[in-house]
C-alpha positions in Angstrom: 0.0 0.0 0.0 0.9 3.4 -0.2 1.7 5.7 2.5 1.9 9.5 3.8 5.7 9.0 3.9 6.7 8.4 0.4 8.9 11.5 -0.8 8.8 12.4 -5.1 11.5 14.8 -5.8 10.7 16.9 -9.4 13.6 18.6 -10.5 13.4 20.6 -13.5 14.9 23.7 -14.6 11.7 25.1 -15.3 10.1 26.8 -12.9 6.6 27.2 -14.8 6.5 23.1 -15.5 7.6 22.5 -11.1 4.8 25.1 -10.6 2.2 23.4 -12.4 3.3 20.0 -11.4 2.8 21.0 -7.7 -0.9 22.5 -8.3 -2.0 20.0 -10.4 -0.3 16.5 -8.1 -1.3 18.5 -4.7 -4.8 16.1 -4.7 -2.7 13.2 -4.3 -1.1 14.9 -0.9 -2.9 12.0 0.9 -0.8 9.3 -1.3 3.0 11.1 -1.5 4.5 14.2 -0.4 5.4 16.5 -3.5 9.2 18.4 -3.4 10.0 20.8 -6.4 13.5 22.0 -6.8 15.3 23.4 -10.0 18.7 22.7 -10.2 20.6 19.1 -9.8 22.5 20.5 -7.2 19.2 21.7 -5.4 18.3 18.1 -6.0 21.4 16.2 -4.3 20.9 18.7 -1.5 17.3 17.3 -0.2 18.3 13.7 -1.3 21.2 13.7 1.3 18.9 15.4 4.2 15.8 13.4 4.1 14.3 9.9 2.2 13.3 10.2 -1.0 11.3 7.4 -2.8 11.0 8.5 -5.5 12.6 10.9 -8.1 11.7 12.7 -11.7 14.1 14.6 -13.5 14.7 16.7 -16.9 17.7 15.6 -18.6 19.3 18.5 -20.1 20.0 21.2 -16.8 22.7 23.2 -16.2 25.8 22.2 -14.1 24.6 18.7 -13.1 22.4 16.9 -15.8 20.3 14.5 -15.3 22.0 11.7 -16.1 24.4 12.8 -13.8 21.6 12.8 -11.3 20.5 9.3 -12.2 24.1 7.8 -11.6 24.8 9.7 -8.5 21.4 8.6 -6.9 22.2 5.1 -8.3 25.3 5.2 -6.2 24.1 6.3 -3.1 20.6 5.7 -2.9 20.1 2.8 -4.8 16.5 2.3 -3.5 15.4 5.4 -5.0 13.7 5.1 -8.0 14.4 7.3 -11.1 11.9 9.1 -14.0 13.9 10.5 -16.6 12.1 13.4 -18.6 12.8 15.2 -21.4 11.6 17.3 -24.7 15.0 16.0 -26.7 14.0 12.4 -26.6 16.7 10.1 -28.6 17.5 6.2 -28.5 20.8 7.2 -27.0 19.3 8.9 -23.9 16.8 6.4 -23.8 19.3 3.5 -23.5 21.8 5.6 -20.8 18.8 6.0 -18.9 17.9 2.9 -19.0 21.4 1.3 -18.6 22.1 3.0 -15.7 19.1 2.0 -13.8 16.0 4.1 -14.9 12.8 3.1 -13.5 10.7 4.9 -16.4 11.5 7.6 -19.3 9.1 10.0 -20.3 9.2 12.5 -23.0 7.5 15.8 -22.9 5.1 17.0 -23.8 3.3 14.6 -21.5 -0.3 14.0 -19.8 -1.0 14.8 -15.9 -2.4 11.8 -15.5 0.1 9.8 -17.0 2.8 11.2 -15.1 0.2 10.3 -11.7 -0.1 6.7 -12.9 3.6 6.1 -13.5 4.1 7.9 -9.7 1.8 5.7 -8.5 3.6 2.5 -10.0 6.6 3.5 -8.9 5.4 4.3 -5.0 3.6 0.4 -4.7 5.1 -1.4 -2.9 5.7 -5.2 -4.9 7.2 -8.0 -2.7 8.2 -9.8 -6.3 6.9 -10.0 -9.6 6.4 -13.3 -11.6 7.2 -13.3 -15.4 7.2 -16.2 -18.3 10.9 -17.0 -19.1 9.2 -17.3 -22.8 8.4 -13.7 -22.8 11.9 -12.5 -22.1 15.4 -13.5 -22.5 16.8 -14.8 -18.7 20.0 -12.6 -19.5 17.6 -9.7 -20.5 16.2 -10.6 -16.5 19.5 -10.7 -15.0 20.6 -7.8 -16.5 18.3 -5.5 -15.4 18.7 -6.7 -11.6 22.7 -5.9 -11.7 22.6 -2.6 -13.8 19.5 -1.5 -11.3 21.6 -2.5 -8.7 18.9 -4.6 -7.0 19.6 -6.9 -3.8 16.9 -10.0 -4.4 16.3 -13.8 -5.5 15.3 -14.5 -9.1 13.9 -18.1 -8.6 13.5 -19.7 -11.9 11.1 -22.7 -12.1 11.7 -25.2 -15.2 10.2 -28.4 -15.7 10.3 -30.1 -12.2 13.6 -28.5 -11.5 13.5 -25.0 -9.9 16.8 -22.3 -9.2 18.0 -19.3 -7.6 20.2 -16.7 -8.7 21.1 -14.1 -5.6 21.7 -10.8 -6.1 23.4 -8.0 -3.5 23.9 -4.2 -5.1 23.9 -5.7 -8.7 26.3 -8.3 -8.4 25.5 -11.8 -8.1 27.1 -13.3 -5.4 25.5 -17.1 -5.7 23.4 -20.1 -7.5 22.2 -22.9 -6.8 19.7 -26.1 -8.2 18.7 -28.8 -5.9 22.3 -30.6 -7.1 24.6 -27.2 -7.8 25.7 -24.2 -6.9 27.4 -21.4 -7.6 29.0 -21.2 -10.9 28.3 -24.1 -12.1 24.7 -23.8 -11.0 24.2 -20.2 -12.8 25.2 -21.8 -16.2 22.6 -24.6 -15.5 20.0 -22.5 -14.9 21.0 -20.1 -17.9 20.7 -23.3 -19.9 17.2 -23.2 -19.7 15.0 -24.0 -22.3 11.3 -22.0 -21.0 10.3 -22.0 -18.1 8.9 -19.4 -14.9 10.8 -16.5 -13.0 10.0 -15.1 -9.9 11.8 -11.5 -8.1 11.6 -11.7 -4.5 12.9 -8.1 -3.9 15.4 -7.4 -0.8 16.0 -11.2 -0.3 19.8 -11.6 0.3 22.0 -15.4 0.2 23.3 -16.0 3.3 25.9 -17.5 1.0 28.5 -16.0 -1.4 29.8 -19.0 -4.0 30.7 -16.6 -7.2 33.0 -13.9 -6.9 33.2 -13.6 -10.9 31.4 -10.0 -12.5 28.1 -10.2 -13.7 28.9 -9.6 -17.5 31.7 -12.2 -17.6 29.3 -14.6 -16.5 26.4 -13.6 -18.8 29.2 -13.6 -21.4 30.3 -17.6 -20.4 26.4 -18.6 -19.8 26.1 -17.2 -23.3 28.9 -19.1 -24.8 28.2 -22.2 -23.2 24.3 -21.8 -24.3 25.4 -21.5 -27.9 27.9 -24.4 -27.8 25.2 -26.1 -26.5 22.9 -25.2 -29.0 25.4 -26.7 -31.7 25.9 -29.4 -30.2 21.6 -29.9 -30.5 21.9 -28.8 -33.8 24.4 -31.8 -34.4 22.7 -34.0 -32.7 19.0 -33.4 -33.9 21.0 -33.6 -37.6 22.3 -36.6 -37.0 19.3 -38.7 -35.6 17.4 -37.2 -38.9 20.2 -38.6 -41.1 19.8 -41.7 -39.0 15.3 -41.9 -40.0 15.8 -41.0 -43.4 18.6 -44.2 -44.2 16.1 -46.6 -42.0 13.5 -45.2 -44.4 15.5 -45.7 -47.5 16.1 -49.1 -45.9 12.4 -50.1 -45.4 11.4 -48.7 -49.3 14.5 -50.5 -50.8 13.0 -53.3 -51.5 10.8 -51.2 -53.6 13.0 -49.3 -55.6 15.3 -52.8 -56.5 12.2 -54.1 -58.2 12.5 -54.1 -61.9 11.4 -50.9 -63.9 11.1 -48.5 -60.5 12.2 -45.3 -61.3 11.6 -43.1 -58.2 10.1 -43.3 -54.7 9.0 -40.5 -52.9 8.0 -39.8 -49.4 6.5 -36.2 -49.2 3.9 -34.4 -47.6 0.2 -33.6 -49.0 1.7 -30.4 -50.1 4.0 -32.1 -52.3 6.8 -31.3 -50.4 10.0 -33.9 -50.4 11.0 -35.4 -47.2 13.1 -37.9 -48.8 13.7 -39.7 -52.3 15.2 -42.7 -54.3 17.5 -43.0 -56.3 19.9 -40.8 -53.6 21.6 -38.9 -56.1 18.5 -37.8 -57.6 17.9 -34.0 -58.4 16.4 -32.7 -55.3 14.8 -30.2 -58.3 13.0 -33.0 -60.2 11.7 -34.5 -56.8 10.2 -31.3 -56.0 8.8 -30.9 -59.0 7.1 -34.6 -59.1 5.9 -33.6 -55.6 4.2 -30.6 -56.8 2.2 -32.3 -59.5 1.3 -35.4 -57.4 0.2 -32.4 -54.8 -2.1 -31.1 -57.7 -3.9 -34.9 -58.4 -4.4 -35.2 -54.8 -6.2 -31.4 -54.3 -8.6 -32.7 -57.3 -8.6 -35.7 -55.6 -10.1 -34.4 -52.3 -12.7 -32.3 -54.5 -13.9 -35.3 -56.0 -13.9 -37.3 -53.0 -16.6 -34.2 -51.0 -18.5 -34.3 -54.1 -19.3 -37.9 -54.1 -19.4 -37.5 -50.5 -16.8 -40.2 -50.3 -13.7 -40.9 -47.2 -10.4 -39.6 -47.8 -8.5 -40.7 -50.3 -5.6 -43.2 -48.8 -4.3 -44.5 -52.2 -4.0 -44.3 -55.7 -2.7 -45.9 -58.9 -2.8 -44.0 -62.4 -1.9 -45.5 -65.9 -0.1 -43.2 -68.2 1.1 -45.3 -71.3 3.7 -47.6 -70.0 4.2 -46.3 -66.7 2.3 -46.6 -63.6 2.1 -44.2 -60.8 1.2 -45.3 -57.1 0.8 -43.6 -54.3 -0.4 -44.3 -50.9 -1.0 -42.5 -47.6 0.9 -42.6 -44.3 -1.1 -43.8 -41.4 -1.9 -40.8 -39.1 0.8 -39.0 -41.3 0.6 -35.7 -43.1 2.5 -38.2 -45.6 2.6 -40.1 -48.6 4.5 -42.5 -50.8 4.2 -42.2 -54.4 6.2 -44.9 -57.1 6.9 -44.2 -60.8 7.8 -47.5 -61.8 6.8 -49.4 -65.6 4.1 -51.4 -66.5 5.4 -54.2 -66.8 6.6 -54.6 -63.5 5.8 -57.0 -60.5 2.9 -54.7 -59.0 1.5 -56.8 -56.7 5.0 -57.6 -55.1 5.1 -53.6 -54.9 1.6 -53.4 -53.2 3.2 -56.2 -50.9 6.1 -54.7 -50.1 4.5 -51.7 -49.4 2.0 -52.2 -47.3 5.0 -54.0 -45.1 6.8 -50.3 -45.0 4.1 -48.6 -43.7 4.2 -49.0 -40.3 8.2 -48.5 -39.9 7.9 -45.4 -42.0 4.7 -44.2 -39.9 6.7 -44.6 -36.9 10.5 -42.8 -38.3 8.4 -39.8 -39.5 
């Protein structure tokens, strides 16, 4: 809740834009006590006398700017929030600001009531917030605990595994899972694929495990997470090279048979998943996908207009050659054969219906 003893500090230059500030906030006396100054200086006078909560400053003022307020009130009074306002907004100034612990940035020319609102924001009092790890980037969380300069937990739930990362004044200072810690635990948990995050605010470790700064471990979590990521890469490669040959192994027996020309497994959009003969032009089995994807869209018309099931197979004369293609069980997949006339068709249909299953279950 809020109380009668939260301070906001405006500092501007402009003695019209305190003015009206201080007329137009004075209904919220019963939430937060209003100061106006107009100098930086004026500024880091009240902040070392009394408490301040919370304050709102231009950006461009002479002698001390306030960016220069921002850091210094970052240094010493870490717990005070920072507004940054100004009529020269930039990308630059927005990222300072922000990199050196901003709570909000407002440009002018600006609404009363949205300045209230983001007062009031800043003045509630939030034992944590809870966030998605799929919404954000875990560095992009980390990050804005050290360069805020925050003391608190991030606990990061994943699967059935859950972590902390400790933070005190923007360093982290330890990690652990329920079999790590420290180091070792931090690049675990940065190795997180999805997952829930929760900021207990003020919460300190009653353990310190990593001494190392906060951006040479992002930097090693980072490298580690791409290595990582390779390695899947590799990996998720290799088992699909692996399907594909035990696929080529279960339609082999197909495409020995006298007069086959070409087996295709592809999708109902005619797209190739894999092919015989091997060192066929990966052109010219797109292309016969395609135009088996074309019989199979007239197909389907055909089929609603006699109110007919699905079609699950095929087989089309065309002179000497014989095309046939069958469905997948459960599969967005088919297998289609150019093969000759003359050949053994019911071995085909045999040997087909045999490679059905094992294909059904590699795809």
């Amino acid at each position: 809740m809020i109380t009668l003893q939260k301070r906001v500090l405006i500092v501007d230059d402009e003695e019209d834009l305190t003015w009206t500030l201080s007329k137009k906030l004075s209904k919220d006396s019963d939430k937060f006590q209003l100061i106006c100054v107009n100098s930086g200086r004026e500024a880091i006078n009240v902040l070392n006398q009394i408490p301040i909560d919370l304050v709102i400053t231009d950006v461009r003022m002479p002698e001390v700017s306030g960016l220069e307020l921002l850091m210094e009130i970052k240094e010493k009074y870490p717990r005070t929030k920072v507004i940054i306002m100004t009529a020269y907004g930039s990308s630059d100034v927005q990222k300072e600001a922000t990199e050196r612990g901003c709570f909000r940035y407002l440009e002018k020319p600006f609404e009363i009531n949205e300045l209230r609102e983001l007062i009031l924001e800043a003045l509630t009092e939030k034992k944590g917030f809870k966030g998605s790890v799929s919404d954000f980037q875990l560095s992009d969380i980390i990050q804005l605990n050290c360069l805020g300069r925050l003391t608190s937990a991030l606990k990061v739930v994943h699967d059935n595994e859950i972590g902390y990362i400790y933070f005190d004044g923007g360093n982290i200072v330890h990690a652990e899972t329920n079999r790590l810690e420290g180091e070792k635990a931090f690049y675990y948990i940065m190795g997180w694929q999805g997952g829930e995050f929760y900021v207990e605010r003020n919460k300190k470790s009653d353990r310190e495990t990593i001494q190392k700064g906060w951006q040479s471990l992002l930097l090693e979590a980072l490298r580690q997470v791409d290595e990582s990521s390779e390695e899947m890469g590799l990996e998720k490669e290799r088992e699909k090279r692996q399907r594909i040959r035990k696929i080529h192994w279960a339609l082999n027996p197909i495409f020995k048979s006298k007069g086959v020309e070409f087996v295709l497994v592809h999708n109902s959009a005619g797209f190739p998943i894999t092919f015989l003969p091997e060192g066929a032009d990966n052109l010219e089995a797109s292309e016969f996908g395609n135009q088996i994807s074309i019989l199979y869209r007239d197909l389907t018309k055909m089929q609603k207009h006699l109110q007919a099931i699905s079609t699950q197979f095929f087989e089309i004369h065309f002179g000497n050659q014989l095309l046939i293609s069958r469905k997948v069980p459960e599969k967005d997949a088919f297998i289609s054969i150019l093969t000759e006339i003359r050949t053994n068709v019911g071995y085909i249909r045999l040997e087909l219906r045999k490679a059905l299953k094992e294909i059904k279950d590699l795809l």
